[in-house]
Backbone as JSON Lines, residues from 0, in Angstrom:
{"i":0,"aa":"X","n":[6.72,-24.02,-45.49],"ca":[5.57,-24.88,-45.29],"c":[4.43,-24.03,-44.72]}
{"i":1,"aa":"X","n":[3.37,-24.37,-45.29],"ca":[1.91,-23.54,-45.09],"c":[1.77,-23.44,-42.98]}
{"i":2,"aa":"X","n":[1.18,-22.89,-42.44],"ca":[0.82,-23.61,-41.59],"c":[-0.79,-23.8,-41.1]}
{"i":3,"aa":"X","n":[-1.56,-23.72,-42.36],"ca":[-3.08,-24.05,-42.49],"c":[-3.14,-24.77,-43.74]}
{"i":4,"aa":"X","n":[-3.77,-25.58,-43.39],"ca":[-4.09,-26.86,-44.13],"c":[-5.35,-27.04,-44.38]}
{"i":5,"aa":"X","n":[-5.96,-27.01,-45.86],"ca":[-7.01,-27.16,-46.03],"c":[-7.74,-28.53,-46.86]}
{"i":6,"aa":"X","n":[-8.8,-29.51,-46.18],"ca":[-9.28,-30.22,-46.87],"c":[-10.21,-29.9,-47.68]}
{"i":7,"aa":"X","n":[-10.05,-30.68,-49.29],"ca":[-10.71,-30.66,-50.27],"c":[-11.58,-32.3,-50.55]}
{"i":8,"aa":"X","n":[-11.66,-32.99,-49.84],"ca":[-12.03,-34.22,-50.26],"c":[-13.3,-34.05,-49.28]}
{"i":9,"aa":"X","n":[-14.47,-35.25,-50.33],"ca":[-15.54,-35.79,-49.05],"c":[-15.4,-36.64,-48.46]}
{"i":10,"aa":"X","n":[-14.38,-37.64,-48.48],"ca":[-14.19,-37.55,-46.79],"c":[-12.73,-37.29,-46.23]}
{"i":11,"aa":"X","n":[-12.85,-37.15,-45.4],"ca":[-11.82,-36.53,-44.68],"c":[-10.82,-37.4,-43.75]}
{"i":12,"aa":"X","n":[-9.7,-37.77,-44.04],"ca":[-8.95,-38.76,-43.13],"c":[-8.1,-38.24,-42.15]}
{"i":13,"aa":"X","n":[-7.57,-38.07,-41.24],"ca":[-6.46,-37.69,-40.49],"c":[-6.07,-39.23,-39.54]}
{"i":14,"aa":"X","n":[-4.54,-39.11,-40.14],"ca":[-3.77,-40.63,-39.78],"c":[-2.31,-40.24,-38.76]}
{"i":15,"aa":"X","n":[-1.3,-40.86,-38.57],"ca":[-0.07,-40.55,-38.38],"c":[0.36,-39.5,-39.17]}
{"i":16,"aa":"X","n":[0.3,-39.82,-40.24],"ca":[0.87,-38.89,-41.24],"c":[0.95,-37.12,-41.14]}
{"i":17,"aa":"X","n":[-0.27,-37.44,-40.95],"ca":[-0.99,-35.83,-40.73],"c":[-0.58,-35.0,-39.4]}
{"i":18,"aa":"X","n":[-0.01,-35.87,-38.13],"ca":[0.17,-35.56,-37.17],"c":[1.54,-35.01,-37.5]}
{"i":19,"aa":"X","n":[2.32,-35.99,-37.81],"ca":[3.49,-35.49,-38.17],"c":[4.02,-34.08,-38.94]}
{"i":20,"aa":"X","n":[2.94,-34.14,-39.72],"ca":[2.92,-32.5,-41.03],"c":[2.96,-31.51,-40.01]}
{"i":21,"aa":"X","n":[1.65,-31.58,-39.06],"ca":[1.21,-30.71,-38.44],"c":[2.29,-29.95,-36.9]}
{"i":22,"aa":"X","n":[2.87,-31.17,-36.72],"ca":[3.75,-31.03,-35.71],"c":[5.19,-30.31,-36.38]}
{"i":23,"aa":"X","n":[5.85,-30.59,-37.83],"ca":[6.33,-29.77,-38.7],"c":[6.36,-28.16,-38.61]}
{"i":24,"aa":"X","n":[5.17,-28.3,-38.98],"ca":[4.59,-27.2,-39.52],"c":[4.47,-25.88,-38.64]}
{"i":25,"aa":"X","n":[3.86,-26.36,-37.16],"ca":[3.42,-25.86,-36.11],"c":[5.06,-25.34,-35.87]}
{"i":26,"aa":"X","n":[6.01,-26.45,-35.37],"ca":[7.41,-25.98,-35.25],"c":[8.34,-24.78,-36.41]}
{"i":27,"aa":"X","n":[8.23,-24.99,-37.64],"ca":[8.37,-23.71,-38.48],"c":[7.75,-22.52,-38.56]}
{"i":28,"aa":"X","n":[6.31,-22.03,-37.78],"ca":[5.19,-21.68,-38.05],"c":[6.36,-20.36,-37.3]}
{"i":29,"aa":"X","n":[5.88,-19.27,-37.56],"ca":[6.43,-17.92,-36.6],"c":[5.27,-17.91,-35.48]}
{"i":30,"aa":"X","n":[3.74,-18.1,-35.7],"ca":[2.78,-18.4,-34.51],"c":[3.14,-19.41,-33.76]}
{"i":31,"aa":"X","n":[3.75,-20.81,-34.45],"ca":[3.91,-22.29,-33.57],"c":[2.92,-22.71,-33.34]}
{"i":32,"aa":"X","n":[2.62,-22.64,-34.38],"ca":[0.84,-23.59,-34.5],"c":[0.61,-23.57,-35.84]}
{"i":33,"aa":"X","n":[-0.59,-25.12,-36.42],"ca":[-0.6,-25.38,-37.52],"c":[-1.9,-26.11,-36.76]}
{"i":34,"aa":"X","n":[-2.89,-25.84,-38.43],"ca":[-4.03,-26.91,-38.25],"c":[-4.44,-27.12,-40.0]}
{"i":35,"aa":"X","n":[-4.92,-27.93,-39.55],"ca":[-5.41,-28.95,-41.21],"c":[-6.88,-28.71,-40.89]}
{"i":36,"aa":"X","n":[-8.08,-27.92,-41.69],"ca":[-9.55,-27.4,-41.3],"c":[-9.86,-28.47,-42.45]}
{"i":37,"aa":"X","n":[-10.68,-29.82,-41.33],"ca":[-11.77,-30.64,-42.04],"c":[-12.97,-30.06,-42.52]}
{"i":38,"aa":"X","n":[-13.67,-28.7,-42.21],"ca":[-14.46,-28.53,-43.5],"c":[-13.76,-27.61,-44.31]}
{"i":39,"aa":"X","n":[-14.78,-27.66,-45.28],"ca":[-14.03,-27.13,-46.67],"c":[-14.48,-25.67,-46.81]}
{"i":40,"aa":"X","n":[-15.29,-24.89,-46.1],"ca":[-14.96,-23.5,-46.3],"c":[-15.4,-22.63,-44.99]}
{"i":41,"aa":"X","n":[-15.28,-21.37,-45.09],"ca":[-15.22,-20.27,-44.0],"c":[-16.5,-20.61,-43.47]}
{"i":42,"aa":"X","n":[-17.62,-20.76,-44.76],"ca":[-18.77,-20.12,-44.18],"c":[-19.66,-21.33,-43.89]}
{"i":43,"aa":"X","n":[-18.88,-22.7,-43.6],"ca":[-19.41,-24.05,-43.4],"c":[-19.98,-23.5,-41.79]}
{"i":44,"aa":"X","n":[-21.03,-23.67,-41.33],"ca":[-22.06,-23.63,-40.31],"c":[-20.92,-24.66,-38.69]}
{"i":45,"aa":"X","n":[-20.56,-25.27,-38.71],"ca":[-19.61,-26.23,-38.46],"c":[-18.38,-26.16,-38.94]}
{"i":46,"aa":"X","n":[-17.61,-25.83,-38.06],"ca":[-15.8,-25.36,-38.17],"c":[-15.33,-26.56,-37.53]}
{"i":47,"aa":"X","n":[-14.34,-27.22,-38.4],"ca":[-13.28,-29.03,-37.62],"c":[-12.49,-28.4,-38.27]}
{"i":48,"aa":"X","n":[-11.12,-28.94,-36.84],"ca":[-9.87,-28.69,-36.99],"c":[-9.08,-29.19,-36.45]}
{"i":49,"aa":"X","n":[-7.6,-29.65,-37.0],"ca":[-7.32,-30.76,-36.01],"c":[-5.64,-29.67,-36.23]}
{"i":50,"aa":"X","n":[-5.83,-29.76,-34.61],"ca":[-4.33,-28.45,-34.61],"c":[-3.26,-28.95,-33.68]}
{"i":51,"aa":"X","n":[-2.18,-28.46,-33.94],"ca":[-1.01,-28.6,-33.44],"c":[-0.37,-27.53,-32.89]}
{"i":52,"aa":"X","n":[0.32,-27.21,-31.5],"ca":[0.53,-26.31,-30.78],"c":[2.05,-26.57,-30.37]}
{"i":53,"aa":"X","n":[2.6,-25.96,-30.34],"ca":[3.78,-25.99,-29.64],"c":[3.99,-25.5,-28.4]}
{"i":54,"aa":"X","n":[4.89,-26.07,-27.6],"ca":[4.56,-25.7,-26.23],"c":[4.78,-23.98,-25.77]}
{"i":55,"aa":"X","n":[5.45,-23.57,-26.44],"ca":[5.28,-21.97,-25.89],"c":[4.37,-20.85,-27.08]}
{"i":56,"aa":"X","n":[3.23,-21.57,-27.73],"ca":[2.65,-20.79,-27.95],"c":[1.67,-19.76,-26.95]}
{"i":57,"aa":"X","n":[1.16,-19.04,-27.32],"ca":[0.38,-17.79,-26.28],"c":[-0.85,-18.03,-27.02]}
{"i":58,"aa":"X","n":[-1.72,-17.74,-26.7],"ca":[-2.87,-16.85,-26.48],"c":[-3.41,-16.2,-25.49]}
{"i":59,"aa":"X","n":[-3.98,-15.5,-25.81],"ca":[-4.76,-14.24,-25.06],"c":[-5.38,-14.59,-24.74]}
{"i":60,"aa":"X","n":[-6.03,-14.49,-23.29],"ca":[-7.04,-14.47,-22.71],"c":[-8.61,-13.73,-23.28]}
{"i":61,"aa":"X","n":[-9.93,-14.7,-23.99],"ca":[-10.64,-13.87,-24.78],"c":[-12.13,-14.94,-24.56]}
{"i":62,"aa":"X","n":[-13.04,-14.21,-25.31],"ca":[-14.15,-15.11,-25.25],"c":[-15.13,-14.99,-26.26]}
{"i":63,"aa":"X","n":[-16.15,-15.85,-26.84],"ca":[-16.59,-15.77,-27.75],"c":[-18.12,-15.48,-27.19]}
{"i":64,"aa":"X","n":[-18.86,-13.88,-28.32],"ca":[-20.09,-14.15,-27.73],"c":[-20.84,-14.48,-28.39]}
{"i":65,"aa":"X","n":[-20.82,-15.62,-29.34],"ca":[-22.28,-16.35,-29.4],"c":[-21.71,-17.42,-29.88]}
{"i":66,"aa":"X","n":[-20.4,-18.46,-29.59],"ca":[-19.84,-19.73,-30.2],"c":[-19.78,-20.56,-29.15]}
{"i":67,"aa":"X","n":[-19.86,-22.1,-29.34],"ca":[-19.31,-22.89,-28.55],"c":[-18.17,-23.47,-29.27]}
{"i":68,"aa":"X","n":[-17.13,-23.74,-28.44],"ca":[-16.12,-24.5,-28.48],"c":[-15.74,-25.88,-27.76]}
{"i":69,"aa":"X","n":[-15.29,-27.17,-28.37],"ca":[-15.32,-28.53,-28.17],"c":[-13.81,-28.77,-28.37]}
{"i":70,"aa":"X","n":[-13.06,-29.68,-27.14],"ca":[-11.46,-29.85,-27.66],"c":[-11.6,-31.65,-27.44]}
{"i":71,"aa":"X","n":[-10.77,-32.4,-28.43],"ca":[-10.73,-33.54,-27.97],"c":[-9.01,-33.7,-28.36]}
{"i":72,"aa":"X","n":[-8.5,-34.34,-26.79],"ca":[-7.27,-33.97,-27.0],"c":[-6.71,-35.72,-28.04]}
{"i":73,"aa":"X","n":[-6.1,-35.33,-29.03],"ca":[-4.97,-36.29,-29.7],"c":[-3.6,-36.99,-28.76]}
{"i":74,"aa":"X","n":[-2.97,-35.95,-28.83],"ca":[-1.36,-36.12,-28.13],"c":[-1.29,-34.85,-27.09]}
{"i":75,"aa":"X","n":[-0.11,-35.01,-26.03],"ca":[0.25,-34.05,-25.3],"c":[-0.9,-33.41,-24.41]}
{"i":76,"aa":"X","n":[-0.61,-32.74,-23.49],"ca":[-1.32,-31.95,-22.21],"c":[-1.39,-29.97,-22.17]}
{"i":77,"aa":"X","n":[-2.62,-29.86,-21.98],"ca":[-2.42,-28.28,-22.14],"c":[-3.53,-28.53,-21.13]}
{"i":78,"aa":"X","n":[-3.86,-27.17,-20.39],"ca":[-4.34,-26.48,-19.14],"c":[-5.6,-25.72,-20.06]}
{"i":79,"aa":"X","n":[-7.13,-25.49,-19.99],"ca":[-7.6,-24.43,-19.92],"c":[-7.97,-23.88,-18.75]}
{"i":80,"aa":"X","n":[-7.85,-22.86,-19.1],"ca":[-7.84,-21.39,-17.83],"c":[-9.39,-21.18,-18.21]}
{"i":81,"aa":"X","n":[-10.05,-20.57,-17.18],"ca":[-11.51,-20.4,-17.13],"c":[-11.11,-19.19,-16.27]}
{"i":82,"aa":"X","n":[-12.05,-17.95,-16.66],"ca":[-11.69,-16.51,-16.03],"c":[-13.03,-15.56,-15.62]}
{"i":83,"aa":"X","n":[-12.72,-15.48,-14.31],"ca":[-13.91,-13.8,-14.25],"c":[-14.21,-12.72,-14.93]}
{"i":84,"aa":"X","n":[-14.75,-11.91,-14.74],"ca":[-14.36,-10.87,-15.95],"c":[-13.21,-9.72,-14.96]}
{"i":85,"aa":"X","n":[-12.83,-10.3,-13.76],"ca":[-11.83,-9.41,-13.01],"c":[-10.64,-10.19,-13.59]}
{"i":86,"aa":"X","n":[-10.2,-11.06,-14.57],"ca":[-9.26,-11.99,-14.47],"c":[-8.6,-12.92,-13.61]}
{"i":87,"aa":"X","n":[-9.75,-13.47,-12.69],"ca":[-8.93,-14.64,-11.7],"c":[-9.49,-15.46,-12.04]}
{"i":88,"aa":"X","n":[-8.84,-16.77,-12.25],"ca":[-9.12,-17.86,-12.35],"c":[-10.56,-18.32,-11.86]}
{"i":89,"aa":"X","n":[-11.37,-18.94,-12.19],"ca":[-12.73,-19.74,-11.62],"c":[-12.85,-21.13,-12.07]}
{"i":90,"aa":"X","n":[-11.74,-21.68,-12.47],"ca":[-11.56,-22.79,-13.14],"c":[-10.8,-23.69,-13.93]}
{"i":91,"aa":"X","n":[-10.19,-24.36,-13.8],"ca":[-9.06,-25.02,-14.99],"c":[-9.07,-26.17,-15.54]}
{"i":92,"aa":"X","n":[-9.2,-26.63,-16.29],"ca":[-9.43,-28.23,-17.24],"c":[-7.87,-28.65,-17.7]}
{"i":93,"aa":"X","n":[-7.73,-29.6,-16.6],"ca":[-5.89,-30.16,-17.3],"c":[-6.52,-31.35,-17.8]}
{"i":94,"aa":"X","n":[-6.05,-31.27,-19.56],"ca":[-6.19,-32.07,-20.95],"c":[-4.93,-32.79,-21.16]}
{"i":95,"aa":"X","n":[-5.53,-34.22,-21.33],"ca":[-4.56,-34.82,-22.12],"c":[-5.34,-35.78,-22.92]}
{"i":96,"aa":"X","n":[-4.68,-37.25,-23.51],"ca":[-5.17,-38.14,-24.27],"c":[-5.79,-38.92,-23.61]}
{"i":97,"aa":"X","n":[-6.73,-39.99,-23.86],"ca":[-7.58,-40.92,-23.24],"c":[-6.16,-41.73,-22.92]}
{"i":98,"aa":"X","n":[-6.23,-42.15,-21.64],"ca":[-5.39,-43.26,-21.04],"c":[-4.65,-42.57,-19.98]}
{"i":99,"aa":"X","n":[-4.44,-40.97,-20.31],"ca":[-3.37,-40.22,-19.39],"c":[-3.83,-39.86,-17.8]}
{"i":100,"aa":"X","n":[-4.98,-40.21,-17.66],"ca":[-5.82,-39.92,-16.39],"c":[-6.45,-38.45,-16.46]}
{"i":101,"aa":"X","n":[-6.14,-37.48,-17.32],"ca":[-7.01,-36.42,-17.94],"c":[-7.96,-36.08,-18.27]}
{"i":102,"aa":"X","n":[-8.44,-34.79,-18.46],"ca":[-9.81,-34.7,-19.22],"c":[-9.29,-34.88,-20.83]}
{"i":103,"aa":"X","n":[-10.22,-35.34,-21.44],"ca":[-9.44,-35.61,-22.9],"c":[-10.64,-34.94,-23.86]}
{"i":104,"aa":"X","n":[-11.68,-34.65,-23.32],"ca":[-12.86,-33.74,-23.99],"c":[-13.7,-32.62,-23.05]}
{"i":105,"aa":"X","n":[-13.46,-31.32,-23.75],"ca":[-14.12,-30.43,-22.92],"c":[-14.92,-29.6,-23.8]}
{"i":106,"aa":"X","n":[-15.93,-28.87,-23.81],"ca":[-16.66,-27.95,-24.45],"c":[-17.31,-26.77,-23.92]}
{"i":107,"aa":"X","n":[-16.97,-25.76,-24.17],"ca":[-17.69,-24.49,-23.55],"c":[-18.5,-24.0,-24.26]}
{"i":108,"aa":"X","n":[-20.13,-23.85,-23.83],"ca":[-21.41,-23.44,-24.04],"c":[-21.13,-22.12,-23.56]}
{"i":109,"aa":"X","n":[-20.83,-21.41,-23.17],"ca":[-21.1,-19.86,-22.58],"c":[-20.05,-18.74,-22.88]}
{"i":110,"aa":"X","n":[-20.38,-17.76,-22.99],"ca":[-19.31,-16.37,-23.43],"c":[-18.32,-16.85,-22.26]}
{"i":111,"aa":"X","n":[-17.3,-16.99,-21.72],"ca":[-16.27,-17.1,-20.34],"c":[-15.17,-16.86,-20.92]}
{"i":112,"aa":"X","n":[-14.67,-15.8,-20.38],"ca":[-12.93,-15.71,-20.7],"c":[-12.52,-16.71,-20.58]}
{"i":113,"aa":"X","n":[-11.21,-17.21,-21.51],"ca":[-10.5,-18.54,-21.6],"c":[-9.29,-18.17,-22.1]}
{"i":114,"aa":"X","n":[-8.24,-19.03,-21.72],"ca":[-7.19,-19.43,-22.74],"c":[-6.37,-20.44,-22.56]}
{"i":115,"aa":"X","n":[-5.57,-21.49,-23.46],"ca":[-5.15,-22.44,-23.29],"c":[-3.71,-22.28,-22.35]}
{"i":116,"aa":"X","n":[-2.97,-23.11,-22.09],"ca":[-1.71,-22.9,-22.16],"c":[-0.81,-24.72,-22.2]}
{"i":117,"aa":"X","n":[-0.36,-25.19,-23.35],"ca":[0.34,-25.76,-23.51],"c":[1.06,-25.98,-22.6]}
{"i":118,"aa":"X","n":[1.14,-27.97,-22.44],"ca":[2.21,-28.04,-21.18],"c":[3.38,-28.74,-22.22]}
{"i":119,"aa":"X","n":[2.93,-29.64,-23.13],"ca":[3.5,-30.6,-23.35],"c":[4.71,-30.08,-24.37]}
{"i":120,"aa":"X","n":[6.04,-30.59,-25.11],"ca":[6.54,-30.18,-26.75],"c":[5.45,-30.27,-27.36]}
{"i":121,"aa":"X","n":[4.5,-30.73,-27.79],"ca":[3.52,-30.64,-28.75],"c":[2.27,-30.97,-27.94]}
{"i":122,"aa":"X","n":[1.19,-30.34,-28.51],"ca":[-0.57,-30.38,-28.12],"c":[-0.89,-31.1,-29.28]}
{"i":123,"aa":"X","n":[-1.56,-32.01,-29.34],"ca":[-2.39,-31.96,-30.89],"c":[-3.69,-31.97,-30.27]}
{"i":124,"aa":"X","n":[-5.04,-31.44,-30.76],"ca":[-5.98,-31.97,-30.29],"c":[-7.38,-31.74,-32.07]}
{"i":125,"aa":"X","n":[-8.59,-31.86,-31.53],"ca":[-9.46,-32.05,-32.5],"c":[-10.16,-30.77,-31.73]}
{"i":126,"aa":"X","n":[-10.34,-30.03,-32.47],"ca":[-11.52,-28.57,-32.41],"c":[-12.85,-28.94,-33.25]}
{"i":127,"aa":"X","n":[-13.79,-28.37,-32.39],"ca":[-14.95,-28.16,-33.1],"c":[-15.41,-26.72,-32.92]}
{"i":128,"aa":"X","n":[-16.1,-26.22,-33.88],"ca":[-16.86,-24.88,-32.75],"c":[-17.79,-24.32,-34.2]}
{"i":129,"aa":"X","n":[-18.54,-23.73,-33.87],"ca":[-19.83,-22.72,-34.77],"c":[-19.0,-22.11,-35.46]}
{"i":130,"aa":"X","n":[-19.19,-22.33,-36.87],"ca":[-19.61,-21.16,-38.12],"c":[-20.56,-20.26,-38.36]}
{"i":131,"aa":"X","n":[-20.07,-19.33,-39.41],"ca":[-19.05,-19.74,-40.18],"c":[-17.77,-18.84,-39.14]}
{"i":132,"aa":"X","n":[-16.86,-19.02,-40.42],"ca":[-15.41,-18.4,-39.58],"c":[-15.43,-16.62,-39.92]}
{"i":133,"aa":"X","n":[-15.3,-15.95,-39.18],"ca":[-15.1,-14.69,-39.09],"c":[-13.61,-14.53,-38.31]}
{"i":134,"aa":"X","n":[-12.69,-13.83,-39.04],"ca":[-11.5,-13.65,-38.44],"c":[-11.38,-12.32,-37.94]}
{"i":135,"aa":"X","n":[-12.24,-11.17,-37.95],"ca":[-11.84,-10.15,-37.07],"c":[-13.74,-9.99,-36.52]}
{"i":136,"aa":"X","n":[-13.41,-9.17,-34.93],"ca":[-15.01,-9.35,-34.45],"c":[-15.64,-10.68,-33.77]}
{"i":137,"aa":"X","n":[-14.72,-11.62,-34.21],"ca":[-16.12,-13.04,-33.68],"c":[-15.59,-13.0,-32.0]}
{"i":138,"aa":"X","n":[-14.14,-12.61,-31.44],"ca":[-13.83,-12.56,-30.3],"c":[-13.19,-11.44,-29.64]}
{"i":139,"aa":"X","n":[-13.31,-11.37,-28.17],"ca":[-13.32,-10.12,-27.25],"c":[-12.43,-10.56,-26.72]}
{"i":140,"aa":"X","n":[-10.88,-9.45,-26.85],"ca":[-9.63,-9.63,-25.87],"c":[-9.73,-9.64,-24.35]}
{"i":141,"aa":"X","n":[-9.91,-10.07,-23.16],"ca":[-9.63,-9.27,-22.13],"c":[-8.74,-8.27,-21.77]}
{"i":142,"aa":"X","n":[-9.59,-7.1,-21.34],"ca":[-8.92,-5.91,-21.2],"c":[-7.92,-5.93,-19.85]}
{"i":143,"aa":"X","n":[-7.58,-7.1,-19.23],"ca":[-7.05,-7.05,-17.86],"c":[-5.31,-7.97,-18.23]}
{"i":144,"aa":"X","n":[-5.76,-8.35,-19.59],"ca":[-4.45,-9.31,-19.6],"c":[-3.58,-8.52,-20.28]}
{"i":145,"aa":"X","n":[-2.35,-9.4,-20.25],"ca":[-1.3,-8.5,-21.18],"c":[-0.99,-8.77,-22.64]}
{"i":146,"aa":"X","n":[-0.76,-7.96,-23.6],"ca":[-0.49,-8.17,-24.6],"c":[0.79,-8.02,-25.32]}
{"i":147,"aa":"X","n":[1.89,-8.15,-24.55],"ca":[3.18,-8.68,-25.11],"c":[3.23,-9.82,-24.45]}
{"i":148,"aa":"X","n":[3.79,-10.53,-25.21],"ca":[4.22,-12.02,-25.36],"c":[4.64,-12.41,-23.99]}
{"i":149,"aa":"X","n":[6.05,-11.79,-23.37],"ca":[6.56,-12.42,-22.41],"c":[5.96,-11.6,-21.09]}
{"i":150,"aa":"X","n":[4.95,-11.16,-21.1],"ca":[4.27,-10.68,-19.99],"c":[2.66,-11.48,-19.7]}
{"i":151,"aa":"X","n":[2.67,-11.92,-21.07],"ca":[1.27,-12.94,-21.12],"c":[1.73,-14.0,-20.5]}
{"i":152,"aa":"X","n":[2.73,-15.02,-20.79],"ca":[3.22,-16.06,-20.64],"c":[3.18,-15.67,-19.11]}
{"i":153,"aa":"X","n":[3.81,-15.14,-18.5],"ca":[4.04,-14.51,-16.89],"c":[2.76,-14.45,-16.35]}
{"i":154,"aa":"X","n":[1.84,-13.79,-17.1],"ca":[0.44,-13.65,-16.26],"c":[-0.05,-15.47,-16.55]}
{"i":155,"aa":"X","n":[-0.06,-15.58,-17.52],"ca":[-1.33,-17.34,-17.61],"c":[-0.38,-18.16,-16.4]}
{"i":156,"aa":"X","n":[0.58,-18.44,-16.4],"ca":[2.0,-19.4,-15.43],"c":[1.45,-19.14,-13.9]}
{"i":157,"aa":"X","n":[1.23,-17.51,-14.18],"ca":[1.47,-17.33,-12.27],"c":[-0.02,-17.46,-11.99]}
{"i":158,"aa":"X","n":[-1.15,-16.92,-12.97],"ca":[-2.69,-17.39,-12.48],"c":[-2.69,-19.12,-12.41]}
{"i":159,"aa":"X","n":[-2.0,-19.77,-13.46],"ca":[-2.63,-21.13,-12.76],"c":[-1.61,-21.75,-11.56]}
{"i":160,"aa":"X","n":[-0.67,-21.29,-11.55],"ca":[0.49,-21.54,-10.17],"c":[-0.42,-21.32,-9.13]}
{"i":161,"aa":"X","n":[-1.0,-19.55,-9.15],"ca":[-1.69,-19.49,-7.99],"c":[-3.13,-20.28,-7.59]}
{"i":162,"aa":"X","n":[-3.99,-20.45,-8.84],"ca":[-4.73,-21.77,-9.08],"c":[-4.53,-22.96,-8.21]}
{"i":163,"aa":"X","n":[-3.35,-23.45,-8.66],"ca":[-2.93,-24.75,-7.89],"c":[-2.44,-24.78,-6.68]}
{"i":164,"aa":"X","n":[-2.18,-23.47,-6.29],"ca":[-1.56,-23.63,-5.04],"c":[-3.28,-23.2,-4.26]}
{"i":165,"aa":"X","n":[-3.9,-22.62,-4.27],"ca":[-4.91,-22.81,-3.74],"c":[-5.85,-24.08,-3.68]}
{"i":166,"aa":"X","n":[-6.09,-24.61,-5.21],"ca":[-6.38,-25.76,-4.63],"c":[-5.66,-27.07,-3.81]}
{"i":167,"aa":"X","n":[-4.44,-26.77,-3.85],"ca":[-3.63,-27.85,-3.13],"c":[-4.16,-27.41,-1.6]}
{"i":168,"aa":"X","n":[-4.2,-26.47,-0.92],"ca":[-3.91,-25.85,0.17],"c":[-5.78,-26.15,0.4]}
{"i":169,"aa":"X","n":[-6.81,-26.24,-0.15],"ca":[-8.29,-26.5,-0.38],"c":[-8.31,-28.53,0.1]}
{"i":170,"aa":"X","n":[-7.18,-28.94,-0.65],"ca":[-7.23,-29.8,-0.75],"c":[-6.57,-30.68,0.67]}
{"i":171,"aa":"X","n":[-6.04,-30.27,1.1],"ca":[-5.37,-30.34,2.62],"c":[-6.13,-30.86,3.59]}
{"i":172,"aa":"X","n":[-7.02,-29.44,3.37],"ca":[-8.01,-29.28,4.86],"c":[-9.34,-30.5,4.59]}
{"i":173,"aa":"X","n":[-9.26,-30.69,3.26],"ca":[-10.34,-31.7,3.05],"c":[-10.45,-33.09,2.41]}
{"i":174,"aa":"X","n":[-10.95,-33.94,2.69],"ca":[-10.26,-35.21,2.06],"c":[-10.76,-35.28,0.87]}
{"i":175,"aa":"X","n":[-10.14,-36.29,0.07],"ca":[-10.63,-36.15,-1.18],"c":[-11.65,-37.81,-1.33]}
{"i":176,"aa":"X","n":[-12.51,-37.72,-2.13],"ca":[-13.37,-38.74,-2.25],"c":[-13.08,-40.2,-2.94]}
């Protein structure tokens, strides 16, 4: 099974159905991720995508310099990490679906190191972000993170562990509103 999915129709539906493919797909995928791209080509000005993540996928800590990116979450909970350019945390957005008490839409206007990290068995959410698509060049690795798999996973876990344990310990000394 593919794990990119491309629409050919004017208009564009995504139902149950589609969730299901994608959640498939994402699970067979050797990345563990699958998305179905609502526009119809690379160099569409406007990139939609409605993707599916599995919970131990990775990414790298990276940033885009001249795109914005928009998430609206479907199903399941994932963390974005927001980063210095020293790699510490300056921020985190815990995503889920409208009803879950979450953020369920976030968008980043500015170059900022980022990366997701999946909490849930499955993420689905809705992407938006600037065209067209360039697959090598449009983004900058951070040079501070790691790039084997089970040393990434170790670094994103223990930055937002330490994340939370600071703000818990922030959160102590001060009441909340």
């Amino acid at each position: 099974m593919p794990e990119v999915f491309r629409n050919d129709k004017d208009i564009a539906e995504v139902g149950d159905d589609w969730i299901a493919r994608l959640k498939q797909a994402a699970a067979e995928s050797p990345l563990r991720r699958s998305r179905l791209c609502l526009h119809r080509k690379n160099e569409d000005h406007v990139q939609e995508m409605v993707i599916a993540l599995c919970k131990d996928v990775l990414f790298r800590p990276h940033r885009h310099m001249k795109k914005s990116e928009s998430f609206h979450i479907i199903e399941g909970e994932l963390y974005v990490l927001i980063f210095d350019d020293n790699g510490e945390i300056i921020r985190t957005i815990h995503m889920g679906p409208p009803g879950s008490g979450r953020m369920f839409c976030y968008r980043l206007s500015m170059s900022a190191w980022h990366a997701i990290l999946p909490m849930s068995e499955y993420v689905i959410f809705h992407e938006t972000t600037d065209g067209p698509f360039k697959p090598q060049g449009a983004s900058q690795f951070a040079p501070w993170a790691p790039v084997e798999p089970e040393a990434l996973r170790r670094f994103l876990e223990a930055s937002l562990q330490n994340w939370l344990d600071a703000e818990s310990a922030l959160g102590s000394r001060f009441p909340k509103r």
